[in-house]
C-alpha positions as CSV (number, residue, x, y, z in Angstrom):
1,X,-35.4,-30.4,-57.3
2,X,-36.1,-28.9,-60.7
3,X,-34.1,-26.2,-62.0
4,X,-35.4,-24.0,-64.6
5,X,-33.6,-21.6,-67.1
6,X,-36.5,-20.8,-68.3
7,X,-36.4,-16.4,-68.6
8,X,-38.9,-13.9,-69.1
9,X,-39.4,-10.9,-71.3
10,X,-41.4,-8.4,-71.6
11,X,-42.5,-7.5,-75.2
12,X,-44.1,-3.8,-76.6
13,X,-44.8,-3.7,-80.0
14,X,-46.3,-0.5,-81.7
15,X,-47.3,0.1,-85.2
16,X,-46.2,4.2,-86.5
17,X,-49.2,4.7,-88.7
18,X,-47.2,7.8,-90.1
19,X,-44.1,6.0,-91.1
20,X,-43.0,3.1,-93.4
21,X,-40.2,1.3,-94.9
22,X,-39.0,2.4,-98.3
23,X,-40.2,-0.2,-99.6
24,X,-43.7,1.1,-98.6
25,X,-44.8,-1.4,-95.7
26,X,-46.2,-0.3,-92.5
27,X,-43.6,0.6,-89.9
28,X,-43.5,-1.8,-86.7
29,X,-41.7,-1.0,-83.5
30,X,-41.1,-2.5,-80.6
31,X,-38.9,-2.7,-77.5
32,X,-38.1,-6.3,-75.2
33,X,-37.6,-5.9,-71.6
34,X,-35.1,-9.0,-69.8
35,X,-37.8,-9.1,-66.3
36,X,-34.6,-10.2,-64.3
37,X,-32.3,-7.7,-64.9
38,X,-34.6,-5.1,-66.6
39,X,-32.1,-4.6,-69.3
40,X,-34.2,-3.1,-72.6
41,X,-33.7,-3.0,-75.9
42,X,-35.3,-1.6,-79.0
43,X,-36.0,-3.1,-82.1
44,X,-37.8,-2.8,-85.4
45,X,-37.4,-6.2,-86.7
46,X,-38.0,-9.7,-85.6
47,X,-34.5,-10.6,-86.1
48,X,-33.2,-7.9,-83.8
49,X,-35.7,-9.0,-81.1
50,X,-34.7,-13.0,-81.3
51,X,-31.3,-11.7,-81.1
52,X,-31.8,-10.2,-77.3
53,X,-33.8,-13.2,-76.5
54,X,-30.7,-15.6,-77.8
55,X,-28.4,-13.4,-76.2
56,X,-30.4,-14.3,-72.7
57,X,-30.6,-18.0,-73.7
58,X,-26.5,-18.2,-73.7
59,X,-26.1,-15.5,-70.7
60,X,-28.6,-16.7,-68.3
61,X,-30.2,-14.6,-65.1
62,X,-27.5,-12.9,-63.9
63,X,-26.5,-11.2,-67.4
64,X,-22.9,-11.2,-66.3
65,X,-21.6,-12.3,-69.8
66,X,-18.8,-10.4,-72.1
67,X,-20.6,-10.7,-74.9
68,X,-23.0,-7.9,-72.9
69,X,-20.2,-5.4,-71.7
70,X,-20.4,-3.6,-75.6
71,X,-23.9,-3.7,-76.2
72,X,-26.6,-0.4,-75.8
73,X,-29.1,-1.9,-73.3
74,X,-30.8,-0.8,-70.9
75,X,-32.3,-0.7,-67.3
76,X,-36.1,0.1,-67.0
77,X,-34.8,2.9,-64.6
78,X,-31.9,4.6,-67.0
79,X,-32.8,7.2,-69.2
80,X,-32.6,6.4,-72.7
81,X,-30.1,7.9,-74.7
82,X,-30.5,10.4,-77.1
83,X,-29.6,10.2,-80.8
């Protein structure tokens, strides 16, 4: 038998037509979904995004990792917090 650690994501990326950087580029957003726990997270950079998908990559399904117990993620079904 094969076993696969493969994980899956779920990716939303959005371009805010009325924003941009100071630097004067177009403002991308996005947010990545972990399918197997449905933790979220929101990001505005590649670099943030890779980093949830790393995170995964070292944690594995069950997301029962330390390195998780300080971080602002998310279930699908939590409200999001306001800032």
């Amino acid at each position: 038998m094969i076993v696969s650690n493969a994980q899956s994501f779920i990716v939303r990326i959005w371009w805010e037509s009325d924003l941009t950087r100071p630097d004067g580029r177009s403002l991308w957003r996005g947010r990545v979904q972990h399918v197997a726990s449905g933790r979220t997270q929101g990001f505005q950079s590649l670099e943030d995004l890779l980093r949830f998908i790393r995170l995964w990559a070292e944690v594995g399904d069950d997301g029962e990792d330390d390195c998780y117990s300080n971080r602002n993620f998310h279930t699908a079904s939590e409200k999001k917090p306001t800032a």
